[in-house]
C-alpha positions in Angstrom: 11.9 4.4 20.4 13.3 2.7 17.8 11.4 0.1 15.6 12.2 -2.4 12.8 9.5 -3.2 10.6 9.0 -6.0 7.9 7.0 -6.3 5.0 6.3 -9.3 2.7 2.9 -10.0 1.5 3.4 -9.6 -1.8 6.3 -9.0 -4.0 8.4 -7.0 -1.9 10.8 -7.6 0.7 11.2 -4.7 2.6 12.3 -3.7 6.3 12.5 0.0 7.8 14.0 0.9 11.1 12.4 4.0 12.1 12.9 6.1 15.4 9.9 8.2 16.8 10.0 10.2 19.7 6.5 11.7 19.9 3.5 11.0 17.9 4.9 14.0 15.4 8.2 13.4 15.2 8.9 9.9 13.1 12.5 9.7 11.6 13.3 7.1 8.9 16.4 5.6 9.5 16.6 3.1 6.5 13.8 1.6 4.0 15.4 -1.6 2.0 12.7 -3.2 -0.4 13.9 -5.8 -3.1 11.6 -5.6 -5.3 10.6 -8.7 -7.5 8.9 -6.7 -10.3 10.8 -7.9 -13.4 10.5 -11.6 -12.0 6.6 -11.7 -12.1 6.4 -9.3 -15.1 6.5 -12.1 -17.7 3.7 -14.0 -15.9 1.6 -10.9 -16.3 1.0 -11.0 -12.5 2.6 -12.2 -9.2 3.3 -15.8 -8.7 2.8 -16.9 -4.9 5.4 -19.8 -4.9 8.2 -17.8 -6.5 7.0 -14.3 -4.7 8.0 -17.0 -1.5 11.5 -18.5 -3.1 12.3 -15.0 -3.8 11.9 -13.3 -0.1 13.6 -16.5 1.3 16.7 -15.5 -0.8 16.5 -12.0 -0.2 15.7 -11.1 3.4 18.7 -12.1 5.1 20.8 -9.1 3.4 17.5 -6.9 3.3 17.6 -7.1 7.5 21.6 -6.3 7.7 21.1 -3.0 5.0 18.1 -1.9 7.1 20.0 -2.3 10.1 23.3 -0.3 9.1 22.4 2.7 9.8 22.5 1.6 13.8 25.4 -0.8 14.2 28.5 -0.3 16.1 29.9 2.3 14.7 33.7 0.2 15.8 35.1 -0.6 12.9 36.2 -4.1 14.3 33.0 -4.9 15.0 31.4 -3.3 11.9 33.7 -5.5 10.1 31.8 -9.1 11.5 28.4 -9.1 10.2 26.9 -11.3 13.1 28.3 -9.0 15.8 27.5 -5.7 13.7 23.6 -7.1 13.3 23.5 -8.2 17.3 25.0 -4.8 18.5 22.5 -3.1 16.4 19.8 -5.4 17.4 20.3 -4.1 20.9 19.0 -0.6 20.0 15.5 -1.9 18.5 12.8 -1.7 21.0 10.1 -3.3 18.9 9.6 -5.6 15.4 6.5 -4.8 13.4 5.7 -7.6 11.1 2.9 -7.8 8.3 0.5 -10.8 9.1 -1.8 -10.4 6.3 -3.5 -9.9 4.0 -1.6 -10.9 1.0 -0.1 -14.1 0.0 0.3 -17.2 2.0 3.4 -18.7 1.5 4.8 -14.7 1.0 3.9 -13.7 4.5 4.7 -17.0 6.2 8.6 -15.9 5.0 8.7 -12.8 6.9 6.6 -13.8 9.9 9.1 -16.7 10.7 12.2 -15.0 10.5 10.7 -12.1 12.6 9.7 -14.6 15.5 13.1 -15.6 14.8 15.0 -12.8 15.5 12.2 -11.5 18.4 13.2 -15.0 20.0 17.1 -14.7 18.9 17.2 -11.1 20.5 14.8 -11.0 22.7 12.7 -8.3 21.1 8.8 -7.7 21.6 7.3 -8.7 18.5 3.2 -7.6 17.3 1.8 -8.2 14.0 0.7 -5.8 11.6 -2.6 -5.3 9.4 -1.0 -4.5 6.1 -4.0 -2.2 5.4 -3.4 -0.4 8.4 0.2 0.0 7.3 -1.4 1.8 4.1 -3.3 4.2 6.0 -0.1 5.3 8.6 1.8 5.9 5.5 0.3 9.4 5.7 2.3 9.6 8.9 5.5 10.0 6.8 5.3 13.2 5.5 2.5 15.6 6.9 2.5 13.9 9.8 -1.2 14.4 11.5 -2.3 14.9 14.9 -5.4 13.8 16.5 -7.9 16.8 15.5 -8.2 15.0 12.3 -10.8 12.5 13.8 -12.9 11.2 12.6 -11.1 10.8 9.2 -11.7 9.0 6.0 -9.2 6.6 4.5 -9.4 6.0 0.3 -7.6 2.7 0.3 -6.7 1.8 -3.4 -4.1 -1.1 -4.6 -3.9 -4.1 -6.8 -6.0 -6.1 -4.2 -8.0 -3.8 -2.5 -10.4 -1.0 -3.0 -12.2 0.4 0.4 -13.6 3.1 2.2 -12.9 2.6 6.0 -13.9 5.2 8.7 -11.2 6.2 11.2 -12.9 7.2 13.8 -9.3 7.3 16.2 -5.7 5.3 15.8 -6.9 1.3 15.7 -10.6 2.0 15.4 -11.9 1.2 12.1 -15.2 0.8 10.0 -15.6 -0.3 6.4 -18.3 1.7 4.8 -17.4 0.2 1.3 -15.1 -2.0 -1.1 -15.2 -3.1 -4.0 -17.5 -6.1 -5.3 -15.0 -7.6 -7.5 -11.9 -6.5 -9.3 -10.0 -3.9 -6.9 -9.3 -0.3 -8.7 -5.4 -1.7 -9.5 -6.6 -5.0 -10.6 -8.4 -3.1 -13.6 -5.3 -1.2 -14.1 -3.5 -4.6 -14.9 -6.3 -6.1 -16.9 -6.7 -3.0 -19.0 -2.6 -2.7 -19.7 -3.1 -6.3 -20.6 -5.7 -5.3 -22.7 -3.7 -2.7 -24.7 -0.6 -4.6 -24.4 1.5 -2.2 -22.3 3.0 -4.8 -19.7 2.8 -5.3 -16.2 2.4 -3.7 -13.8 -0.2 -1.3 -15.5 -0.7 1.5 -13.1 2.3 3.6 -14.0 2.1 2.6 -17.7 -1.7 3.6 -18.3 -1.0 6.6 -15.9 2.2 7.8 -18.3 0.7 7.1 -21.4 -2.7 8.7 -20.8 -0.9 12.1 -20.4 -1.0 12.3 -23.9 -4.5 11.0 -24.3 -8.0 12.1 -24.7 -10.2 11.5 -21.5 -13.2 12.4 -23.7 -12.4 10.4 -26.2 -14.3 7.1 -25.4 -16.8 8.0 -22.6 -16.7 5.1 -20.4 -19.0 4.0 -17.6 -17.9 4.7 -14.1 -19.4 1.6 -12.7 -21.6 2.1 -9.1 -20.9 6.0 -9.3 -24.5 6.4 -8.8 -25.4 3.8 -6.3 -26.5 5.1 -3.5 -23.7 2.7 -1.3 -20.2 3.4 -1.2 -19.6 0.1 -2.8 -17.0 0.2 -5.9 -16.8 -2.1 -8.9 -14.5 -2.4 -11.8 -15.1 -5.4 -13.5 -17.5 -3.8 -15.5 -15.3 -1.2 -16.7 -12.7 -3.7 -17.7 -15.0 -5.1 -19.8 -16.3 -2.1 -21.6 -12.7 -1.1 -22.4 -12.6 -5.3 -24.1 -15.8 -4.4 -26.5 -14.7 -0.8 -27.3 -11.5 -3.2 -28.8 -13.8 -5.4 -30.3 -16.0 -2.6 -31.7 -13.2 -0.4 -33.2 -11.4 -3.7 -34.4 -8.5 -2.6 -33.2 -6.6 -6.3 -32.1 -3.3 -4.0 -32.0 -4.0 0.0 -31.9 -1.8 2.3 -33.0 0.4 4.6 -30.3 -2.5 7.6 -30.3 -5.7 5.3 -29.8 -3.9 3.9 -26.8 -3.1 6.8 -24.9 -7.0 7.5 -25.3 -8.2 4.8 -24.6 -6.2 4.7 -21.1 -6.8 8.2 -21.0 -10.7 7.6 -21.3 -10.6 4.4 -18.8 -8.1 6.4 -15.9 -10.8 9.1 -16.3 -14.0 6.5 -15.6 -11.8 5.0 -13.0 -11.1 7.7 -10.8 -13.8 9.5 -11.1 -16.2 7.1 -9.5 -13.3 6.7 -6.6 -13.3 11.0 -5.8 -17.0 11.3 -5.8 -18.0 8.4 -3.5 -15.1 9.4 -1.0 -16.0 12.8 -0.6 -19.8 12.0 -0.4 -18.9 9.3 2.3 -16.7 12.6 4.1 -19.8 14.4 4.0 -22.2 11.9 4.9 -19.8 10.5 8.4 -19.1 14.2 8.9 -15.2 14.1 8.8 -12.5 16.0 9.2 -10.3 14.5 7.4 -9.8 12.3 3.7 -6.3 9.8 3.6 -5.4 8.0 0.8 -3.5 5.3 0.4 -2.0 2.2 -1.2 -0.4 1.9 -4.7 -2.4 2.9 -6.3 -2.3 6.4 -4.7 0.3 7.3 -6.6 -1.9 7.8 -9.4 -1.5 11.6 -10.7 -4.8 11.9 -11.6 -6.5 10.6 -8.3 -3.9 12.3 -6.3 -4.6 15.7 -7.9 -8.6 15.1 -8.2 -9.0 13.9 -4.7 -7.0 16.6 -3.0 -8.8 19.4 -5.0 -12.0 18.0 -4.3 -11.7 17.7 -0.6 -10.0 21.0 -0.3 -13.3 22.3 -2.1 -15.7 20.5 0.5 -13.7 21.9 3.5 -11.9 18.8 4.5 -8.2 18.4 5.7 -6.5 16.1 3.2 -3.2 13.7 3.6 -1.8 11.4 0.8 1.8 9.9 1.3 5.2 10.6 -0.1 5.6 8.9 -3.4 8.1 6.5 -2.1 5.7 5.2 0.8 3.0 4.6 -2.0 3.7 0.8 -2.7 3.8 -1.7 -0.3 7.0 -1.1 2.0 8.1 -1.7 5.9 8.4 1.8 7.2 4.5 1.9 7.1 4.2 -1.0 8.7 6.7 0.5 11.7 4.5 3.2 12.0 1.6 1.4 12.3 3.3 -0.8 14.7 4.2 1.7 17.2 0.5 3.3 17.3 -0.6 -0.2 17.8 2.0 -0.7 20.6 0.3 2.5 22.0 -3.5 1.4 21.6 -2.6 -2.2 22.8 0.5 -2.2 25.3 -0.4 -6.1 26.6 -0.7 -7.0 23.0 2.0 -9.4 20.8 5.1 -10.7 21.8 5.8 -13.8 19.6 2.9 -15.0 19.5 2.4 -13.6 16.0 -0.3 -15.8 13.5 -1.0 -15.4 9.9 -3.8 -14.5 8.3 -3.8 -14.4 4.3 -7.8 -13.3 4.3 -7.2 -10.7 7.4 -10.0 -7.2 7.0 -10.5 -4.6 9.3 -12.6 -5.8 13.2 
């Protein structure tokens, strides 16, 4: 079974076409993102209108590179890109598409050309939770089975920060999320903060290598609540008066890197030891991670020693499947497909605000 996925709810456009024959066996045929990073950069964040303009201009030639690695392989029809993209067409069985969350005019883009081409081609078409794209990331590399159920997914990005119970593939339960700024929207504000530039995960993350964590203890906001709730406004805000308190409106190179050092540390701390008190609370099997900001070094090396500790089974995706990106939301379309065969067809809606059911 072959199927082409397509991602744009943020910044990204990306399409994957992926071919699985058996819930273990998922080979990545192609995985084209355009990424619009050094666009937005100099707004200090994404910008919905021209994240929109952007994917319009880009996802025609995205969807023929995705799709080269299955057209004719005759050379005279190779050559016409219209009859290359139709003959390759022919060998998708199924089109995932993102229908939200994430931007409005951003998702509209790549739901209406994949109606487009489901109509065009004559392709089933479903839609996508891009959240539940996150979590099948993990199906990229380690590949699990079903003995990891009921499982724990750590769902950290830019816009999101929850703890949702898996209980087995498309049954879901949020057992926390964040009250206000989600783990990677701290990242950004606190980059801002120490003028490193956007976006701020991988810049706080490299620079804090040569930090002190100890430094500047730092409040791990909610750690102690007895929820699994997450907040990181707080913490955002303590790293603006340690500023103000050092008077430091431009620190040097050193009092950076401890200062991000110090934050990282609060940040991810608070994230490990709710998780695996949630694992041991739902009695789990297993703890996923996921979402861009899993690429972190520090959460990815905390978490998985942690849970290994507790006696839990522990997946994180590759680093390439981190960020947002279409193969995951392939994936995610064909266990779907499986959980809900009369589902889609065309019929696809978007939904900006969509959660977990």
């Amino acid at each position: 079974m072959k199927i082409l996925g397509i991602e744009t709810s943020c910044d990204e456009t990306a399409m994957s076409v992926i071919e699985i024959s058996g819930k273990d066996d998922i080979k990545v045929l192609s995985n084209i993102i355009s990424s619009q990073v050094k666009l937005h950069a100099k707004y200090g964040g994404v910008v919905p209108s021209l994240a929109a303009r952007e994917h319009v201009k880009n996802i025609k030639r995205v969807f023929e590179l995705a799709l080269n690695p299955i057209r004719s392989k005759n050379p005279l029809r190779a050559l016409a890109a219209s009859n290359g993209t139709r003959e390759a067409m022919k060998n998708i069985d199924l089109i995932a598409v993102t229908r939200g969350p994430g931007l409005g005019p951003a998702l509209l883009v790549g739901i209406t050309f994949a109606r487009t081409i489901s109509w065009l081609h004559k392709k089933p078409l479903i839609g996508i939770n891009h959240l539940e794209g996150h979590i099948y990331s993990n199906w990229l590399s380690y590949a699990p089975t079903d003995d990891i159920f009921p499982a724990l997914n750590l769902i950290v990005s830019g816009g999101h920060t929850e703890l949702v119970l898996m209980r087995e593939h498309g049954k879901y339960k949020i057992i926390g999320e964040t009250m206000d700024d989600a783990v990677g929207e701290a990242f950004d504000k606190v980059a801002r903060l120490l003028g490193l530039g956007y976006p701020g995960g991988p810049l706080i993350s490299k620079i804090a290598e040569n930090g002190d964590p100890a430094k500047y203890p730092l409040p791990s906001p909610m750690a102690k609540s007895k929820n699994y709730d997450f907040s990181y406004s707080g913490l955002k805000t303590a790293v603006l008066y340690l500023l103000r308190d050092l008077k430091l409106e431009n620190p040097d190179e050193q009092t950076r890197a401890d200062i991000a050092a110090s934050f990282q540390k609060a940040a991810i701390d608070v994230l490990v030891q709710k998780t695996i008190r949630a694992a041991k609370e739902y009695k789990v099997k297993s703890i996923l991670l996921s979402g861009g900001v899993s690429a972190n070094k520090l959460l990815r090396e905390n978490l998985h020693k942690t849970a290994t500790e507790a006696g839990l089974k522990y997946f994180q995706p590759p680093m390439e499947y981190t960020t947002d990106n279409a193969t995951m939301i392939a994936v995610a379309g064909y266990f779907t497909s499986l959980n809900n065969k009369k589902a889609p067809i065309s019929g696809v809606k978007m939904d900006a605000n969509l959660g977990f059911k």
